[in-house]
C-alpha positions as CSV (number, residue, x, y, z in Angstrom):
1,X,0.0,0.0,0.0
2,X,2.6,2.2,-1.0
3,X,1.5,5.9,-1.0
4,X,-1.3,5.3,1.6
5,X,-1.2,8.1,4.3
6,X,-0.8,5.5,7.4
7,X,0.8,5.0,10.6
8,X,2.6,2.1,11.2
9,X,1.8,0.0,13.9
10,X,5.1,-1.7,15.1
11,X,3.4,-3.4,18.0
12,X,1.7,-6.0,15.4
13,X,3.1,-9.3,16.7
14,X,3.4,-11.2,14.0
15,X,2.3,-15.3,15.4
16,X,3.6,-18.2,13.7
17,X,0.8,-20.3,11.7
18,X,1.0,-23.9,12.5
19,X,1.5,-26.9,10.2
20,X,-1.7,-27.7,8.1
21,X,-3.8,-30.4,9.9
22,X,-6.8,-32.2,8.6
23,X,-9.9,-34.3,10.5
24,X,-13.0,-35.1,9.7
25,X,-15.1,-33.9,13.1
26,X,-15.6,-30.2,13.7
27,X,-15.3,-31.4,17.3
28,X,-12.2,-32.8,17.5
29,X,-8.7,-31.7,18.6
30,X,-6.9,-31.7,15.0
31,X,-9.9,-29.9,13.2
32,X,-7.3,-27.2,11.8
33,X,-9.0,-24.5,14.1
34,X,-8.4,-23.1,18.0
35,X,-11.5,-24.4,19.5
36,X,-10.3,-22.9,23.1
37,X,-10.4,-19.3,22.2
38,X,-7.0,-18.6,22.9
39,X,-6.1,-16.7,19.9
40,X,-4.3,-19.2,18.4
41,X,-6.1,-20.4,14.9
42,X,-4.4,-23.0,12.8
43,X,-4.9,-23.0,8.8
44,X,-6.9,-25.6,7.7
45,X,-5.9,-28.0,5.0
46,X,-7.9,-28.7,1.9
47,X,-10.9,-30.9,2.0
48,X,-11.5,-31.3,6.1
49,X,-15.2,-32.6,6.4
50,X,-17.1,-29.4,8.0
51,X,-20.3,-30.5,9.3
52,X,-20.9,-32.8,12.1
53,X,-24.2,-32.9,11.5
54,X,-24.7,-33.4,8.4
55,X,-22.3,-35.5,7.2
56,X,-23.3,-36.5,3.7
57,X,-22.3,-32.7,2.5
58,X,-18.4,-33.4,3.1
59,X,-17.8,-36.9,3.0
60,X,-16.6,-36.3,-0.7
61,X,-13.9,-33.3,0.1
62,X,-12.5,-35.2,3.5
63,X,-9.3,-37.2,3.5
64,X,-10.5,-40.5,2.5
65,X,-10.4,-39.8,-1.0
66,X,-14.0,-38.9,-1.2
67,X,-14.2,-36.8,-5.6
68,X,-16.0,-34.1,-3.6
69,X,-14.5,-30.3,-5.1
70,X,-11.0,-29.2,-3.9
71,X,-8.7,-26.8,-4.6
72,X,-5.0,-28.1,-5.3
73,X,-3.1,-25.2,-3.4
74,X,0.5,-26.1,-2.3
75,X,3.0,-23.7,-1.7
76,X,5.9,-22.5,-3.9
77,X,3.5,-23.0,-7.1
78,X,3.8,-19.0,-8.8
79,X,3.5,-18.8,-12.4
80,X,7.3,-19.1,-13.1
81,X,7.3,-22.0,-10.5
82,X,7.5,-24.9,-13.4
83,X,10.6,-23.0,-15.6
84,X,12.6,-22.2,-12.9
85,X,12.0,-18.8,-12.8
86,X,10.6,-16.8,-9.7
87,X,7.0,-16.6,-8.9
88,X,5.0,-13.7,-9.7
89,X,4.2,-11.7,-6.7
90,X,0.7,-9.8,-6.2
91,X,1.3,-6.0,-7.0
92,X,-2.9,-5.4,-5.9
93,X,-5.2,-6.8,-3.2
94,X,-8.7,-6.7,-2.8
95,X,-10.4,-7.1,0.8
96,X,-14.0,-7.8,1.3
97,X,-14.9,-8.1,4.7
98,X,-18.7,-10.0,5.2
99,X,-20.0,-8.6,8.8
100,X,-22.8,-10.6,10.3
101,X,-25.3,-7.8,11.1
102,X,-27.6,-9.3,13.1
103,X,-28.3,-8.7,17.3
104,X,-25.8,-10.2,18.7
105,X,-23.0,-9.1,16.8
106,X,-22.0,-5.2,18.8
107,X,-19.3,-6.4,19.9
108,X,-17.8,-7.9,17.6
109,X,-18.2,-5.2,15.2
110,X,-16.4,-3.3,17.7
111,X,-13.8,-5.9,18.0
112,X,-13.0,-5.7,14.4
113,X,-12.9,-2.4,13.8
114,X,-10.0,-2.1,16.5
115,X,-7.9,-4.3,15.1
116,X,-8.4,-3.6,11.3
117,X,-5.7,-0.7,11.5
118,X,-3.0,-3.3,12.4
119,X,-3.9,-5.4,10.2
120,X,-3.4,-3.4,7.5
121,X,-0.7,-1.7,8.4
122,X,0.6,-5.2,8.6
123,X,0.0,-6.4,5.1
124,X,1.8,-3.0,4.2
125,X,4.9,-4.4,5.9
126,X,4.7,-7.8,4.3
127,X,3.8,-7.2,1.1
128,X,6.3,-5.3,-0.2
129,X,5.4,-5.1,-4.0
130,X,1.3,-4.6,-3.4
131,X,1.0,-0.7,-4.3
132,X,-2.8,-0.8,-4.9
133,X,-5.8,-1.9,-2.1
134,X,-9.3,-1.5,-2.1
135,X,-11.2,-2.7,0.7
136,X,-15.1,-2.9,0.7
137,X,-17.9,-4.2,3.3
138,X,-21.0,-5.8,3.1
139,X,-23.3,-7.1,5.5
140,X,-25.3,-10.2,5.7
141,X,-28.1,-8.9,5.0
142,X,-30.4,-6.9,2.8
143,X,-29.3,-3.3,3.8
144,X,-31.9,-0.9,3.9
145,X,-29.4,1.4,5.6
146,X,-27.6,1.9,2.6
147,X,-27.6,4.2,-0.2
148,X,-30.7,4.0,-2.8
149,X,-30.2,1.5,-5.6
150,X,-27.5,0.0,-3.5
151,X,-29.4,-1.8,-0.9
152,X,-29.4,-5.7,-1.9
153,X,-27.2,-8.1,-0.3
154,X,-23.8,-8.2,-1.8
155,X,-23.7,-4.4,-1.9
156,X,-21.2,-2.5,-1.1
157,X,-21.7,-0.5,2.2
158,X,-21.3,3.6,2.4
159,X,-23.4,4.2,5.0
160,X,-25.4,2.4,8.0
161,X,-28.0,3.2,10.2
162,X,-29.9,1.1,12.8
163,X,-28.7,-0.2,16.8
164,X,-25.4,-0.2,17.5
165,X,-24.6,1.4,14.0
166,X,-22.3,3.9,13.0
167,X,-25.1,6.0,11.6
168,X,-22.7,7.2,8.8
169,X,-23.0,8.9,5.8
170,X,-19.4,7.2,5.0
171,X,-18.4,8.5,1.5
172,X,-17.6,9.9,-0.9
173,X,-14.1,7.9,-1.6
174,X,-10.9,9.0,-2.6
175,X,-11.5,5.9,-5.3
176,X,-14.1,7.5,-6.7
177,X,-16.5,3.9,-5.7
178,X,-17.6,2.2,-3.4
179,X,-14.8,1.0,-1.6
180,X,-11.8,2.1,-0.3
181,X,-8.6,2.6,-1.6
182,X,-4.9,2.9,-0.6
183,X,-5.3,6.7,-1.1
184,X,-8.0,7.1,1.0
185,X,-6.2,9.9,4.2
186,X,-8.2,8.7,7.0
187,X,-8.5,4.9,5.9
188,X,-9.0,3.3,9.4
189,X,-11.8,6.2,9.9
190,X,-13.3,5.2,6.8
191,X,-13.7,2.0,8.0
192,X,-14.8,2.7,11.1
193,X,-17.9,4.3,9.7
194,X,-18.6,1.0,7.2
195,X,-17.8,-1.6,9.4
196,X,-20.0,-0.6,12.5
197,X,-22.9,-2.0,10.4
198,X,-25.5,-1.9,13.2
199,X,-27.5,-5.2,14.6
200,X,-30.6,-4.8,12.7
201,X,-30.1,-7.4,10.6
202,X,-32.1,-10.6,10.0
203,X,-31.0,-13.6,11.9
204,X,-31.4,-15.7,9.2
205,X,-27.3,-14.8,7.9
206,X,-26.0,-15.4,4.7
207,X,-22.7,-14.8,4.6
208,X,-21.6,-17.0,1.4
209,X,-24.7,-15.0,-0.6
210,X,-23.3,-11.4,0.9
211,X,-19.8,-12.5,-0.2
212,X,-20.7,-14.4,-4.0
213,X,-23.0,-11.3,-4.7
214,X,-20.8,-8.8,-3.9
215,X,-17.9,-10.8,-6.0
216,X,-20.1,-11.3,-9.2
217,X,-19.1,-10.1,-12.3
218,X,-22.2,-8.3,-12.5
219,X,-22.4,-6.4,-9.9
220,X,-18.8,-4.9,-10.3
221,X,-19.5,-4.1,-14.2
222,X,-19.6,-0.9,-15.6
223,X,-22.4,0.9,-13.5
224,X,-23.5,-1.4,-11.1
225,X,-23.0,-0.7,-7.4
226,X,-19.7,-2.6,-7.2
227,X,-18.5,-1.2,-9.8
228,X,-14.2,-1.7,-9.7
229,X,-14.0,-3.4,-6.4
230,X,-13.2,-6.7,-7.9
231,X,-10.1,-6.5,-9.8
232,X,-9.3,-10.1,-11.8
233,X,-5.5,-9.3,-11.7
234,X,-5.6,-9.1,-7.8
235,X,-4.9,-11.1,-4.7
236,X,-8.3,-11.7,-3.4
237,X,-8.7,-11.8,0.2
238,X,-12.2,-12.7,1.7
239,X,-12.8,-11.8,6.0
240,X,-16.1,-13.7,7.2
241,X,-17.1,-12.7,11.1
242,X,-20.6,-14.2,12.1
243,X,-21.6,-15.6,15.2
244,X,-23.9,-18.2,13.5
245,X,-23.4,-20.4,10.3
246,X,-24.4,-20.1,6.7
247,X,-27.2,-23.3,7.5
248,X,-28.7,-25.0,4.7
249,X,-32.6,-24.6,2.9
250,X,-34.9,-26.1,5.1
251,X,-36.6,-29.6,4.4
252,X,-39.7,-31.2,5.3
253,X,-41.0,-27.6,6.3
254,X,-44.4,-26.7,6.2
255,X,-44.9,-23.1,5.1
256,X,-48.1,-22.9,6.7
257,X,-47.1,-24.2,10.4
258,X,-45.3,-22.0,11.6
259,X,-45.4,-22.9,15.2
260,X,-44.9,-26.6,14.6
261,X,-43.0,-27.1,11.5
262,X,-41.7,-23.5,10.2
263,X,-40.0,-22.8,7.1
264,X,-37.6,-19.6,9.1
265,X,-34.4,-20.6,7.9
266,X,-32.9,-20.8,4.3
267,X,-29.2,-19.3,4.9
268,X,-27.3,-19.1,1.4
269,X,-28.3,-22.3,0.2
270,X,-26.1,-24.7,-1.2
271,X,-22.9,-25.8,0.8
272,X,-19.4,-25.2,0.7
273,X,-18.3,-27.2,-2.7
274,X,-21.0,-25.2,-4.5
275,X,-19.7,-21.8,-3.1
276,X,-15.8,-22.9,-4.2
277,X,-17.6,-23.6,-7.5
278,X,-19.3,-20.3,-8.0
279,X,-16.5,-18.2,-6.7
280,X,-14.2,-20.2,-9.2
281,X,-16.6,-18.2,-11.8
282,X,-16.0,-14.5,-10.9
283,X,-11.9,-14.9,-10.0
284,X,-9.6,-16.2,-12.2
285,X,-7.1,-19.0,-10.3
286,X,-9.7,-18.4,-7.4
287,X,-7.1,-21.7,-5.8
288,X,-3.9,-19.3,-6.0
289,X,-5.4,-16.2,-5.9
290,X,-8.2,-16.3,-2.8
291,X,-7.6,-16.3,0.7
292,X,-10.3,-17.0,3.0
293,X,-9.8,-15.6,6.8
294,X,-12.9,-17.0,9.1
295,X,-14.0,-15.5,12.8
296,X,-16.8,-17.8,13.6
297,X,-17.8,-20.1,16.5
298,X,-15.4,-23.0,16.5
299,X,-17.3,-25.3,19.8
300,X,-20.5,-25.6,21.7
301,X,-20.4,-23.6,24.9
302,X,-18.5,-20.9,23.9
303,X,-18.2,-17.4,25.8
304,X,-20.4,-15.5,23.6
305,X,-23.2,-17.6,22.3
306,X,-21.7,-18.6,18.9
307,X,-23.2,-21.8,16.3
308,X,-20.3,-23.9,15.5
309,X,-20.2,-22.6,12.2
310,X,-19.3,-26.1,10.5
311,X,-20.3,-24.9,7.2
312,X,-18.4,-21.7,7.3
313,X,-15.3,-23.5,8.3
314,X,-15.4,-26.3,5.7
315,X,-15.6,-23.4,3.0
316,X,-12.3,-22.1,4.3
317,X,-11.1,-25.4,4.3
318,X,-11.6,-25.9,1.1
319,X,-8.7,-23.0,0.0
320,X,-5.7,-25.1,1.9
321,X,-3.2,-23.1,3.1
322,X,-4.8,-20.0,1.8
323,X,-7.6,-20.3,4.8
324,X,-7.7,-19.3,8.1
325,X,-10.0,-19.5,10.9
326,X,-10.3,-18.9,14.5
327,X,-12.5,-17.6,17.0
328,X,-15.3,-15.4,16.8
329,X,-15.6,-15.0,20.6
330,X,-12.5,-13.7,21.1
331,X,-12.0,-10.9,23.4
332,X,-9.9,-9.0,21.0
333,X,-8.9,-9.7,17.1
334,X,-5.3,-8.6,16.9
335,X,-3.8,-12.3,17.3
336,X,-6.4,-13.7,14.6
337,X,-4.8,-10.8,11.9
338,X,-1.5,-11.2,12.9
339,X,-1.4,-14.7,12.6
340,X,-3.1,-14.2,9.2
341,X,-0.7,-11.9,7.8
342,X,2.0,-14.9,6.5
343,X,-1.0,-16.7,5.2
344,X,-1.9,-13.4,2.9
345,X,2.0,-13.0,2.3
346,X,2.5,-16.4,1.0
347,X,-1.1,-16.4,-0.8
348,X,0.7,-13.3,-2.2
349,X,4.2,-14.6,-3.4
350,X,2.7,-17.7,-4.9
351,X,-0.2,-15.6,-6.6
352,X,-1.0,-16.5,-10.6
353,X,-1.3,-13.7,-13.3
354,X,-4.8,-14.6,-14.8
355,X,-4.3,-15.5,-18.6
356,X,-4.8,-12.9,-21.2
């Protein structure tokens, strides 16, 4: 982020990531994920079964050689890897950060938006060659908060309203969008104002919707209210908090019992393999060039009232060592970022130059 008017933060501690792991229970030990809260997430390898209890959905992507979608993502692997020659290295990054807006989720708003600035100021350190940033929100939720026109999930937000919000009128951008940039003066204000997205959202989430709708080619063409925010020549990096998980459509649901048999729940639909698979459509080498870091509920009988978000986890799962997830619960988010900063770095040394 060379250029950006920032402070650095020389107290970011940068922890060590520990060596991939793989299981196939959410529950147990070696899952790839802190389940004590501790601040200190694991990465995940590619293809860990994420849902206890429905198995069926990741019994193809576990370790038992199940066909189920993975993405092949190994270290050392740039574009100049196979000739010899030194891997291309990310010169742009674009960072979309999916905020659970429903009412329970004040805190952790807050906890996020405290640690964002060292974050950042992190990834300046690291990644040396990455001169261009833009960093854009999105709730999820529907966000009647937000601008006119601009108010379906998956849109960028520029300003919020509702509990526990900001109540920002956020832009205009230095970019000149909807999103910030690396020449944005006050860029952890800016974020302030977006990311305080308020609790007035449906508890019904749907993260994976917010984050493929916000990435899809159509709503970052020419005009649309994304326009620019997805670059395909950039190092992708996706931050999901929620304090529930993206559950599946309901079955056996009777619209019209709603006390005995409601149909209150549809989440994103799909499950993790058919978010990879969508994704793959809107970002070019999406298995070099994403990285997927997770704050969710990792165990039952946590300290803030979190879902085990088994879904959520076995979609970061499916990115290798280019996913990252800890605990949503934690009392403060700067070990989570700084333990994710080599993960971005090496996502970023080891990024592919789409074709063409």
């Amino acid at each position: 982020m060379r250029g950006a008017a920032l402070p650095v933060m020389a107290a970011v501690a940068i922890a060590a990531c520990g060596d991939p792991r793989r299981d196939d229970d959410l529950g147990a030990s070696s899952a790839g994920v802190n389940e004590t809260g501790d601040g200190d997430g694991a990465q995940a390898d590619a293809g860990g079964d994420d849902d206890d209890d429905d198995a069926a959905d990741d019994t193809a992507g576990s370790e038992d050689g199940g066909d189920g979608l993975k993405l092949d993502v190994g270290a050392g692997t740039g574009s100049n890897a196979d000739d010899g020659g030194a891997p291309d290295e990310c010169d742009a990054v674009d960072i979309l950060f999916v905020i659970d807006n429903s009412g329970s989720m004040a805190d952790q708003q807050s906890s996020l938006i405290a640690s964002f600035e060292g974050f950042v100021n992190g990834m300046q350190e690291q990644l040396e060659g990455a001169d261009s940033y833009h960093i854009g929100v999105v709730t999820t939720d529907n966000y009647s908060f937000n601008a006119p026109d601009c108010r379906n999930i998956g849109d960028l937000v520029t300003q919020t309203g509702g509990f526990d919000s900001s109540n920002g009128i956020c832009h205009p951008f230095n970019s000149g969008g909807r999103y910030l940039d690396d020449t944005e003066p006050d860029l952890a204000g800016r974020f302030a104002c977006m990311a305080q997205v308020g609790t007035q959202g449906n508890d019904d989430e749907r993260p994976m919707r917010a984050m493929l709708d916000a990435l899809s080619t159509g709503n970052n063409a020419p005009g649309a209210c994304n326009e620019g925010f997805s670059r395909p020549d950039s190092l992708l990096v996706i931050v999901v908090i929620s304090d529930e998980d993206d559950v599946p459509e309901p079955i056996d649901c009777d619209p019209d019992d709603f006390f005995n048999n409601p149909c209150d729940t549809v989440g994103s639909g799909g499950d993790p393999d058919a978010w990879v698979a969508e994704l793959a459509g809107y970002k070019p080498n999406a298995d070099s060039n994403v990285v997927v870091l997770s704050l969710v509920g990792l165990a039952g009988g946590n300290a803030c009232g979190a879902v085990p978000a088994s879904k959520l986890i076995g979609f970061a799962n499916r990115f290798g060592n280019n996913g990252y997830t800890d605990d949503v619960c934690a009392a403060s988010y700067d070990e989570f970022f700084a333990a994710a900063l080599p993960v971005v770095n090496t996502a970023c040394e080891n990024w592919i130059p789409p074709e063409g």
